[in-house]
C-alpha positions as CSV (number, residue, x, y, z in Angstrom):
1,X,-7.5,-4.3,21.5
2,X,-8.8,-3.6,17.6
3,X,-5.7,-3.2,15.3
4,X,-6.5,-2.3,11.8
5,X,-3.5,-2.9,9.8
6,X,-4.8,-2.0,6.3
7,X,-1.8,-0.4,4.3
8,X,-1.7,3.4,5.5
9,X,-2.4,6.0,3.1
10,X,-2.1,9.8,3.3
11,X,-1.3,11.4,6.1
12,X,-4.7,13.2,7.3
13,X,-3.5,13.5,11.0
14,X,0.0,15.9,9.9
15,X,-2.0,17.5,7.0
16,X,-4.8,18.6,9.4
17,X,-2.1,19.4,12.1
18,X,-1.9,23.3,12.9
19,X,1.9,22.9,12.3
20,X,1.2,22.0,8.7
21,X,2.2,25.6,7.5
22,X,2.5,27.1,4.2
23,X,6.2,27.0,2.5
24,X,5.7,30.9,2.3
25,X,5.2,31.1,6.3
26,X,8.0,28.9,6.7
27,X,10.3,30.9,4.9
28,X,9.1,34.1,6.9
29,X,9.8,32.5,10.5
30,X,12.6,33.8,12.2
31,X,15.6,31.1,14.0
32,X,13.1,30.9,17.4
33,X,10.3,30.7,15.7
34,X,11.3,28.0,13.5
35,X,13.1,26.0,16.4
36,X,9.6,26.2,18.1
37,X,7.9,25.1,14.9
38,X,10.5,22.1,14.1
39,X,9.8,20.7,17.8
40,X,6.2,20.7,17.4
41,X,6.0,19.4,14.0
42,X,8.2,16.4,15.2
43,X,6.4,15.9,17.5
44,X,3.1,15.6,15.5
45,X,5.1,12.9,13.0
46,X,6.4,11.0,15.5
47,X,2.9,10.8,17.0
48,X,1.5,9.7,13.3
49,X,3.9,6.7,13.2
50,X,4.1,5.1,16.1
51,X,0.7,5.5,17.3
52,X,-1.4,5.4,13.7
53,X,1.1,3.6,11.6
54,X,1.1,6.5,9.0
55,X,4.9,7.6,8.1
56,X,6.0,10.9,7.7
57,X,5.8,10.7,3.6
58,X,2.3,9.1,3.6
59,X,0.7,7.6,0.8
60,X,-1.7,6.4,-1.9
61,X,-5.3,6.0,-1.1
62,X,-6.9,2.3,-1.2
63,X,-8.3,2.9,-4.2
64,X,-4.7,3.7,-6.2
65,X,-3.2,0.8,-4.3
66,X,-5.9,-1.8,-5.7
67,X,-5.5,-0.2,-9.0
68,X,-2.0,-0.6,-9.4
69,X,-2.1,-3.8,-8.3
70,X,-4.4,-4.8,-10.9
71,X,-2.4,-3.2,-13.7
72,X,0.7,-5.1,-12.4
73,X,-1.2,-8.1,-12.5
74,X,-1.9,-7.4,-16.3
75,X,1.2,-6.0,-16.6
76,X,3.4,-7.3,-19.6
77,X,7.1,-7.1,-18.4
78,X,8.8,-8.9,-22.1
79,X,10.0,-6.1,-23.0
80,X,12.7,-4.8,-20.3
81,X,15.8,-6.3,-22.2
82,X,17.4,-4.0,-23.4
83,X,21.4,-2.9,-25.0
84,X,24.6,-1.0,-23.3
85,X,25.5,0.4,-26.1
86,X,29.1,0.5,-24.2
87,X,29.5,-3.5,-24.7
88,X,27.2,-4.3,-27.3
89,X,25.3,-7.0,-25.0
90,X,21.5,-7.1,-24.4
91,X,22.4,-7.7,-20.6
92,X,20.4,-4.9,-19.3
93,X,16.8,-4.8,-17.6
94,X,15.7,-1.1,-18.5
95,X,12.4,-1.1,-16.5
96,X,10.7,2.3,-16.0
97,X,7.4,1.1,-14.2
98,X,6.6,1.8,-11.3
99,X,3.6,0.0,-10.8
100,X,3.2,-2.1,-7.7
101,X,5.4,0.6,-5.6
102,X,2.6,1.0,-3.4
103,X,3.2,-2.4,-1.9
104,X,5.8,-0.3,0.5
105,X,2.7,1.1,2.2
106,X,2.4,-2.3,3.5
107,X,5.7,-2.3,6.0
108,X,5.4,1.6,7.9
109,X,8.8,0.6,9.4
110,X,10.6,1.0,6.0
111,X,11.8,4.4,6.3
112,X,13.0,3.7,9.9
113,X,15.5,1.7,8.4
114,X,19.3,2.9,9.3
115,X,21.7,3.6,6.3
116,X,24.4,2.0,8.6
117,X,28.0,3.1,9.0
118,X,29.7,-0.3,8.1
119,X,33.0,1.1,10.1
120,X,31.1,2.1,13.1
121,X,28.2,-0.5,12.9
122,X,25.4,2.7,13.7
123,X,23.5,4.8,11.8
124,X,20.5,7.1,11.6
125,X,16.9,6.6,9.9
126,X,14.0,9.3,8.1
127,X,12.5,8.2,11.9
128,X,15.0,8.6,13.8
129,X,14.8,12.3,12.4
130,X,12.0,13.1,14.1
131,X,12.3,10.9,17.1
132,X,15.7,11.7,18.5
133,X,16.1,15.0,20.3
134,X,19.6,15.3,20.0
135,X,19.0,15.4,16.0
136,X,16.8,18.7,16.4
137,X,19.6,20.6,15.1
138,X,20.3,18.5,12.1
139,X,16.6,18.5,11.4
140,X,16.2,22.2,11.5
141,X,19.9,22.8,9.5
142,X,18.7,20.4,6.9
143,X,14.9,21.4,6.5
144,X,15.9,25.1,6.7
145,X,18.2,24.2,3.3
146,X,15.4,23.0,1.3
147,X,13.3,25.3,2.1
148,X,15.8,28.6,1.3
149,X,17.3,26.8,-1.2
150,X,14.5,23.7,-2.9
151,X,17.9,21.9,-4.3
152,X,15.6,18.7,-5.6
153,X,13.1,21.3,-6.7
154,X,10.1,19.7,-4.3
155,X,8.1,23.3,-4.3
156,X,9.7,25.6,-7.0
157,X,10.4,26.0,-10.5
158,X,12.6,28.3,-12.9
159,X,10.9,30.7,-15.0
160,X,11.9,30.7,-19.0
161,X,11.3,33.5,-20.6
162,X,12.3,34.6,-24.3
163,X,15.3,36.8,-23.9
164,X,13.3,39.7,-25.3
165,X,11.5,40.0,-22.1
166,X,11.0,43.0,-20.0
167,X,12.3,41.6,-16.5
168,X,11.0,45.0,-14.7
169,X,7.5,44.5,-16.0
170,X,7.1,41.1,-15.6
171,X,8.4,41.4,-11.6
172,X,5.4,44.2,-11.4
173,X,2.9,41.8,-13.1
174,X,3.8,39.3,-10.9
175,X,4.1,41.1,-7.7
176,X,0.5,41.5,-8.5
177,X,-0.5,37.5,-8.3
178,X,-1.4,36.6,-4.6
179,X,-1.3,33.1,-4.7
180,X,2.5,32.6,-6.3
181,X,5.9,34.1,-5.0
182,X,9.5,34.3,-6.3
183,X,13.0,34.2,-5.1
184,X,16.5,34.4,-7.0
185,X,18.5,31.0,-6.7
186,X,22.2,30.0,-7.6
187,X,20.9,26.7,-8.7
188,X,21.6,25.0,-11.4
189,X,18.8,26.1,-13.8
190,X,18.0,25.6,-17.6
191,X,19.6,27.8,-20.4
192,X,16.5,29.4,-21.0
193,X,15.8,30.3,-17.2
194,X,15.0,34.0,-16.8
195,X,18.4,35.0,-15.3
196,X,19.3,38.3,-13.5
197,X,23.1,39.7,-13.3
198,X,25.0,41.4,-10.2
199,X,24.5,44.6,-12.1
200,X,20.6,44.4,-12.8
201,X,20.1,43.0,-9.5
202,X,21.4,46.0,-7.7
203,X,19.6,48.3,-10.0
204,X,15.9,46.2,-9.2
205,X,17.2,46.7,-5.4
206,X,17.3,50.4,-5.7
207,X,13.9,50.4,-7.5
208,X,12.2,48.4,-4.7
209,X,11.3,45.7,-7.4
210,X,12.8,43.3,-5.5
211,X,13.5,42.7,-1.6
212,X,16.9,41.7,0.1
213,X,14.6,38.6,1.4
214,X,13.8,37.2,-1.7
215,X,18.0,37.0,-3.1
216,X,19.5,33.8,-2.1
217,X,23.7,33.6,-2.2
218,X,26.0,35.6,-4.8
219,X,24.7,36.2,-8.3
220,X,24.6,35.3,-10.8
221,X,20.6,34.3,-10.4
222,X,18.1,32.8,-12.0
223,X,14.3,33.4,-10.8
224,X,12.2,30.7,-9.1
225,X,8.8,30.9,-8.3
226,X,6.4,29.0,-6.1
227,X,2.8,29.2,-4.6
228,X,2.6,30.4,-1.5
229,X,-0.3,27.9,-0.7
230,X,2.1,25.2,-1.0
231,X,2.1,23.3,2.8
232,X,5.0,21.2,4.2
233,X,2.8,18.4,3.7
234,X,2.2,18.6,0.1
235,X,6.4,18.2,-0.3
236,X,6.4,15.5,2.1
237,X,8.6,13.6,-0.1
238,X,11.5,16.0,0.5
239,X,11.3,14.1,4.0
240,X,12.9,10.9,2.6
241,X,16.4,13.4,1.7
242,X,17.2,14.7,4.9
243,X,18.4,11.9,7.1
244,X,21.8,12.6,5.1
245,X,22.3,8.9,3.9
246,X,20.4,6.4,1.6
247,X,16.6,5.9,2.2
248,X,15.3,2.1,2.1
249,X,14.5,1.5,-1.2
250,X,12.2,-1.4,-2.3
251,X,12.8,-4.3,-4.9
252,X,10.2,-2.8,-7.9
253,X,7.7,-5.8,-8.4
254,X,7.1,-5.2,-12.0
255,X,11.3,-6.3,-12.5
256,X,10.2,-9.2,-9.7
257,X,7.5,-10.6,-12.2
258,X,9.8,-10.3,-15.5
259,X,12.4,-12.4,-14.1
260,X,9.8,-14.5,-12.3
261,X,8.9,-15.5,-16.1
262,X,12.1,-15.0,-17.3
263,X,13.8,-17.6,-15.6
264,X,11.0,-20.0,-15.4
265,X,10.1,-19.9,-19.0
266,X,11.9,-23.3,-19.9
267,X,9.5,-25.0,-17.6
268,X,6.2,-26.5,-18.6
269,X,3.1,-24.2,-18.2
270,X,1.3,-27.1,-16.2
271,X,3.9,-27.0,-13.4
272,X,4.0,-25.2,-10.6
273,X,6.7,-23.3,-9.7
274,X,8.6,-23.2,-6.4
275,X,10.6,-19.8,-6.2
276,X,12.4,-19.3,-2.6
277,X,13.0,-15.9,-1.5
278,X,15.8,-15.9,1.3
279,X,15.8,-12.2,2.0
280,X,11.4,-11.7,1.6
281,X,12.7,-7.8,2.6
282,X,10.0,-5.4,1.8
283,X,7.6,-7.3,-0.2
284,X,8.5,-6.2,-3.9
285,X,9.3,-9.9,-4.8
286,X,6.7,-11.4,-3.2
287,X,3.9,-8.8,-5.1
288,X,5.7,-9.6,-7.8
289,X,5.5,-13.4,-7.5
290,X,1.8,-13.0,-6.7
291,X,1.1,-10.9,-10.2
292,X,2.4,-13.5,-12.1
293,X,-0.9,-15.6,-12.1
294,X,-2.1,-14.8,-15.6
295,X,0.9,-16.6,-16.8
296,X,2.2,-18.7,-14.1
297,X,1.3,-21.1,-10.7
298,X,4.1,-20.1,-8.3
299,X,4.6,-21.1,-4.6
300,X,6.6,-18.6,-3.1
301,X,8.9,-19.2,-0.4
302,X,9.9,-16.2,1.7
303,X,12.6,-16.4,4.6
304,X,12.4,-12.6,7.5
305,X,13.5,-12.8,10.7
306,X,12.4,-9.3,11.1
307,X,9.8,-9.3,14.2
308,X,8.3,-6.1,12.8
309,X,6.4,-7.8,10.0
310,X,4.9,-10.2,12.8
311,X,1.1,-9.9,13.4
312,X,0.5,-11.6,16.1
313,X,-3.2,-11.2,16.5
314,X,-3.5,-13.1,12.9
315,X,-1.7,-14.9,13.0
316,X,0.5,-13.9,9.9
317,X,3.1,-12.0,8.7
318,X,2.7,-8.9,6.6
319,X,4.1,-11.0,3.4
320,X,1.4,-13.3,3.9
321,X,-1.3,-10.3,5.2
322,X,0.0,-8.7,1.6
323,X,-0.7,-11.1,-0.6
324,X,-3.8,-11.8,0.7
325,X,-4.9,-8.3,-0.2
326,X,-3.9,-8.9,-3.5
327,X,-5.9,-12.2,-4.1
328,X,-9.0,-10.2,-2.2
329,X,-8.4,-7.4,-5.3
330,X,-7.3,-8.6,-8.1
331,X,-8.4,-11.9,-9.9
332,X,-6.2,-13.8,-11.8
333,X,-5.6,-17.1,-13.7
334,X,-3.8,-18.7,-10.8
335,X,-4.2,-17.8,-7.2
336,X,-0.6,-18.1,-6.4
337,X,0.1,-18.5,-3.1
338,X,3.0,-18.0,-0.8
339,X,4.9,-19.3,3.0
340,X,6.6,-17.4,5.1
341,X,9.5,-18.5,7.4
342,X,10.6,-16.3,10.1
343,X,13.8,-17.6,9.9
344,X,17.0,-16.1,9.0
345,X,18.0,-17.5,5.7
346,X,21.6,-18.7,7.6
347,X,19.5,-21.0,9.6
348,X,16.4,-21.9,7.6
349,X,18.2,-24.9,6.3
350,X,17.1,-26.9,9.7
351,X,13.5,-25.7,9.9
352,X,11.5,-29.1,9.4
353,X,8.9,-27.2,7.3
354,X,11.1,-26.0,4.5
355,X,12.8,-29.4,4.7
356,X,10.4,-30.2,2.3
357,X,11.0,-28.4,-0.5
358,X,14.9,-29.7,-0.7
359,X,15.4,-30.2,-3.9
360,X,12.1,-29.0,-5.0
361,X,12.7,-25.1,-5.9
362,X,12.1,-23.7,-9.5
363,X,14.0,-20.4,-8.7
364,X,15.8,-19.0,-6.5
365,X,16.3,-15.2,-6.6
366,X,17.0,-12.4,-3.7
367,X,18.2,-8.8,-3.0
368,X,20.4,-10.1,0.1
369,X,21.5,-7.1,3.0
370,X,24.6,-5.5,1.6
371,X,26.6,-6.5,4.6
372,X,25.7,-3.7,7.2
373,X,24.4,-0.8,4.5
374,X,20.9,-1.1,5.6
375,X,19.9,-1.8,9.5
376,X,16.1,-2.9,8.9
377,X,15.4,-3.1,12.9
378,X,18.0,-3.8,15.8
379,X,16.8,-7.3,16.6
380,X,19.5,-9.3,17.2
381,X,18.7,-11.8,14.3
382,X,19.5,-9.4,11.8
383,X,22.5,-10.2,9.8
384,X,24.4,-6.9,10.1
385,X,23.8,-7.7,14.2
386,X,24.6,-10.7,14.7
387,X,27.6,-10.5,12.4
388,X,29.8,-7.2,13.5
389,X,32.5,-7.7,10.6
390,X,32.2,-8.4,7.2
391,X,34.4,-11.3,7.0
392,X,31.8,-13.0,10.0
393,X,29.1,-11.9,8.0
394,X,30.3,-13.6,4.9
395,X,30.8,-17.0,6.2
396,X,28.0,-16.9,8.7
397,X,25.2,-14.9,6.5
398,X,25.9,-15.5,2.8
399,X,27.9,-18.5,2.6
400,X,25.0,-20.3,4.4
401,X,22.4,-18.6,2.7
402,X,23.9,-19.9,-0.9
403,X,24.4,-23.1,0.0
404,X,20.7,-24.1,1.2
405,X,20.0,-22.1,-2.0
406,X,22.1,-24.5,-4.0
407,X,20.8,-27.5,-2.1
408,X,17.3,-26.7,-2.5
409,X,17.7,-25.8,-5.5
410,X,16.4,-28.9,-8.8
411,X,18.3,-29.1,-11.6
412,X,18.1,-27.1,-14.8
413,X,17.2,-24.2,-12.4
414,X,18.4,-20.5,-11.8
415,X,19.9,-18.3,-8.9
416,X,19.4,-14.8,-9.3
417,X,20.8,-12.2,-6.8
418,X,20.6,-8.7,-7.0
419,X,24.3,-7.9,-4.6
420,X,27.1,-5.1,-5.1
421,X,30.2,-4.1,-3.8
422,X,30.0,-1.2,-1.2
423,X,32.3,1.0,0.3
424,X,33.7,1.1,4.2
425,X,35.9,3.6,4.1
426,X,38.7,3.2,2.2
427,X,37.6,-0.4,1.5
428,X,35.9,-1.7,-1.3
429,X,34.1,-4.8,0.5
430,X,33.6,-7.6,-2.6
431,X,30.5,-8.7,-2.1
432,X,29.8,-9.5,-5.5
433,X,33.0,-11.5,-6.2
434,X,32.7,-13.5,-3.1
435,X,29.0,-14.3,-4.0
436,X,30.1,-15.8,-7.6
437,X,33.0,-17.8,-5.3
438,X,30.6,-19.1,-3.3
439,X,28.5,-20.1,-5.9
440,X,31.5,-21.6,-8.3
441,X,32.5,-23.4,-5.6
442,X,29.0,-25.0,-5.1
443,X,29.6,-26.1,-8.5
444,X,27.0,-23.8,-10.4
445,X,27.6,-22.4,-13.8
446,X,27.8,-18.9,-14.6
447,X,25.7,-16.9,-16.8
448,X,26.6,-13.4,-17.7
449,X,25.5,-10.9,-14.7
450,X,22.2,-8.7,-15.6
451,X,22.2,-5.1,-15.2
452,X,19.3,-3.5,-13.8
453,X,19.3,-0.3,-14.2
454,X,18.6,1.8,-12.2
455,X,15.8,4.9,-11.7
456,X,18.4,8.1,-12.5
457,X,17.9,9.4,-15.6
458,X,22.0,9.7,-15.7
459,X,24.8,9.8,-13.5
460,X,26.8,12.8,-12.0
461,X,28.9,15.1,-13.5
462,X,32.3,13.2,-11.9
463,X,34.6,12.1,-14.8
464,X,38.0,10.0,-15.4
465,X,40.5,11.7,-18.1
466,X,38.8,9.6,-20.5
467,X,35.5,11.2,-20.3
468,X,34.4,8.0,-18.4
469,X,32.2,8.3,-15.4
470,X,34.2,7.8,-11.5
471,X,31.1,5.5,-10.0
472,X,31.4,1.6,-10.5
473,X,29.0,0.4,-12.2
474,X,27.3,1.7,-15.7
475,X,26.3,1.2,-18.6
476,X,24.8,2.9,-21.6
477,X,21.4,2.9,-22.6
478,X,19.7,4.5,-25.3
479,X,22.3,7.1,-25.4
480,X,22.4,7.9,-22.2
481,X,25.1,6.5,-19.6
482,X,23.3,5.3,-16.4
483,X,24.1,3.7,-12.9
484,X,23.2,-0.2,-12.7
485,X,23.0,-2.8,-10.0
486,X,24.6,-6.4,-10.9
487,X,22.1,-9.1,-10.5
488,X,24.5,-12.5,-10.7
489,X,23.0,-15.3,-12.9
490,X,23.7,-19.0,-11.8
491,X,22.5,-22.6,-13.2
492,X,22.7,-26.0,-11.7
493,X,23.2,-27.9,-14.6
494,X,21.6,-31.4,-15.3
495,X,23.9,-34.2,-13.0
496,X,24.9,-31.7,-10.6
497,X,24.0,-33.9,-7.5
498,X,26.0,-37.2,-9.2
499,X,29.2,-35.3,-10.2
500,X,29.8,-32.5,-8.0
501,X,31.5,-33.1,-4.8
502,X,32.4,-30.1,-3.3
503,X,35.9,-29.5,-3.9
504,X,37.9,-26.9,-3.0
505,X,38.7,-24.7,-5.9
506,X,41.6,-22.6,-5.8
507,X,41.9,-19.2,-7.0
508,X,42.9,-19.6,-10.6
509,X,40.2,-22.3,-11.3
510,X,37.4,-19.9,-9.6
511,X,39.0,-16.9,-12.1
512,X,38.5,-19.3,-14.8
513,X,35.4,-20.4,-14.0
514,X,33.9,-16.9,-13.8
515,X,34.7,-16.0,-17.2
């Protein structure tokens, strides 16, 4: 058997598929018809994934891939520091590149990642979507919404018009252009959005200048338009919204090289670096690690238990497979160069290979699972299976995981990981606390945590009295208030290994020693 596991790009198989219909015909298909058309078109995805590797969303073309990698590779990442305005600290990484994304296109199993239930343990993925038949309904509820409604605005757009406008002509002038369409939404829209009261509305009823089709929910409105040439494929992107949880979401390289340098810049230029990755995930960190040879020699060290990203007729994994693309690409100063452990990071510590490098890593720094948010396959090596509660999980995933990170670790080097708190329930699991215990108690100094903020432009409308946003978690940048993810900041300071010893620190020294 011949496997060709170049990254996929677009999606030629759904886009030439007879079920690839307009948005226009979509919207005209009555409840049968459109059952008949959702089990078809499933059909056709499910068929473009398993058997040609190609998700659902597609992607970039080889061309865009090899370009973006060689812009990342020349990519200067200095300037992402940046203030919260709330604290007065330059603790934030403000990075709005996006270059190097295409690295996802590498791993076709990403968006059949669950966004787990951490109460129940199960969850649901983009894939499972289309593959599950008892999800039909969901799928035709959800896709049905966005295509009545567009609430991310995937196909449509308001109009703004001056407010002198004649709304009566302009709906015959328009009514006159084949290729576009119009509806009346509820939707939020802009200010200046041409907008159509209860009163006019029934007057442009009478007169025939609108139909009872095009009027979605109670007025007010404000008009939309879209062209009717538009195909379901061209928005496949809505696809990653309707599994009704979190899609996967990858580590952005470009942040991946800037603290790559970041936190290696106090070491000589003639060294090599060792940086060990414990969770290698879905290859942001490693792309990253890779692009840093105009400035750096690094070694990366990448731990995945995650039999998915096995090839087995190379030989390789897709890290290393990755990577390789890269160096066969782009050249650079160093050909940094990378090993792969197919080893859960909990257990990695008694692997003879990475045996070696105790005591020999530059820089540690991960995106660990957040417990059970994310359920990257069902083998039962992954952490959120093979620890069912989060208080196993703790001590058998991340305690583990940070102490081979502090053991391997020299001194007068950094631990970085990106970890948050997250919600089961009515519980507020403390991830990011017990991390920094772990790590106190393994005798490492604390830095002040990073914020990396994150790609919202701002954060929702839910306020305390105070005016202060309800969701953990922001800071203010440039004006604007935005959502961040913590990443922790550890050191093992020089005579670590002579003086520490382990002890067992109670709950007021740990408190202390966080400040």
């Amino acid at each position: 058997m011949t496997f060709d596991h170049s990254p996929y790009e677009g999606n030629e198989y759904l886009a030439k598929s007879p079920h690839n219909l307009t948005i226009f015909e979509l919207r005209q298909l009555d409840d049968p018809d459109f059952w008949a058309w959702a089990g078809a078109f499933r059909k056709d995805v499910v068929h473009a994934w398993d058997e040609l590797g190609v998700p659902v969303t597609g992607g970039r073309s080889a061309d865009e891939i090899v370009d973006q990698f060689r812009r990342l590779a020349t990519l200067d990442v200095s300037g992402m520091s940046a203030l919260d305005d709330l604290t007065g600290t330059t603790d934030c990484i403000l990075n709005n590149s996006t270059v190097g994304s295409v690295c996802n296109q590498f791993f076709p199993t990403m968006l059949k990642t669950k966004d787990i239930d951490a109460v129940s343990l199960t969850g649901i993925s983009i894939y499972s979507m289309f593959a599950d038949d008892s999800r039909l309904g969901s799928f035709v509820e959800q896709v049905r919404n966005m295509l009545v409604n567009d609430p991310f605005s995937f196909f449509s757009h308001p109009i703004t018009m001056p407010e002198t406008v004649d709304l009566r002509s302009w709906l015959v002038n328009e009514a006159s252009d084949q290729d576009t369409r119009i509806w009346f939404s509820t939707k939020k829209a802009p200010k200046n959005a041409l907008h159509v009261a209860d009163a006019e509305m029934d007057a442009l009823l009478g007169e025939g200048l609108v139909l009872p089709e095009q009027i979605v929910g109670a007025g007010p409105w404000h008009v939309r338009r879209y062209n009717r040439l538009t195909r379901i494929m061209d928005i496949a992107k809505m696809f990653r919204h309707i599994a009704g949880g979190t899609p996967a979401t990858n580590f952005r390289p470009s942040t991946a090289k800037h603290l790559y340098l970041r936190f290696t810049e106090h070491i000589s230029q003639t060294e090599k670096v060792v940086v060990y990755d414990p969770s290698a995930g879905w290859g942001g960190r490693i792309l990253g690690a890779m692009a840093c040879g105009n400035e750096r020699e690094i070694h990366y060290l990448g731990t995945d238990p995650n039999p998915d990203h096995w090839m087995p007729d190379l030989g390789i994994t897709k890290y290393e497979y990755l990577a390789n693309y890269f160096h066969g690409n782009v050249r650079t100063h160093h050909r940094n160069t990378c090993e792969i452990f197919r080893v859960g990071s909990e257990d990695i510590a008694d692997d003879p290979k990475f045996q070696a490098y105790r005591g020999k890593v530059d820089f540690v720094f991960t995106s660990p699972p957040y417990f059970a948010a994310e359920g990257y396959s069902d083998d039962p090596r992954q952490s959120h299976m093979k620890f069912r509660t989060y208080e196993a999980w703790r001590d058998g995933f991340l305690k583990p995981t940070l102490e081979t990170s502090a053991a391997w670790l020299k001194e007068n080097r950094f631990v970085c990981i990106n970890i948050a708190d997250v919600r089961v329930g009515d519980r507020v699991l403390p991830l990011q606390n017990d991390a920094s215990n772990i790590l106190l108690r393994l005798g490492l100094a604390k830095h002040p945590t990073l914020k990396m903020v994150m790609s919202e432009a701002r954060l929702g409308s839910k306020e305390t009295d105070r005016g202060t946003p309800t969701m953990r978690n922001f800071c203010k940048v440039n004006g604007q208030r935005r959502k961040y993810e913590p990443i922790l900041v550890f050191q093992k300071l020089i005579g670590h290994d002579k003086m520490w010893a382990g002890e067992d620190l109670s709950p007021e020294m740990l408190e202390e020693m966080a400040r």
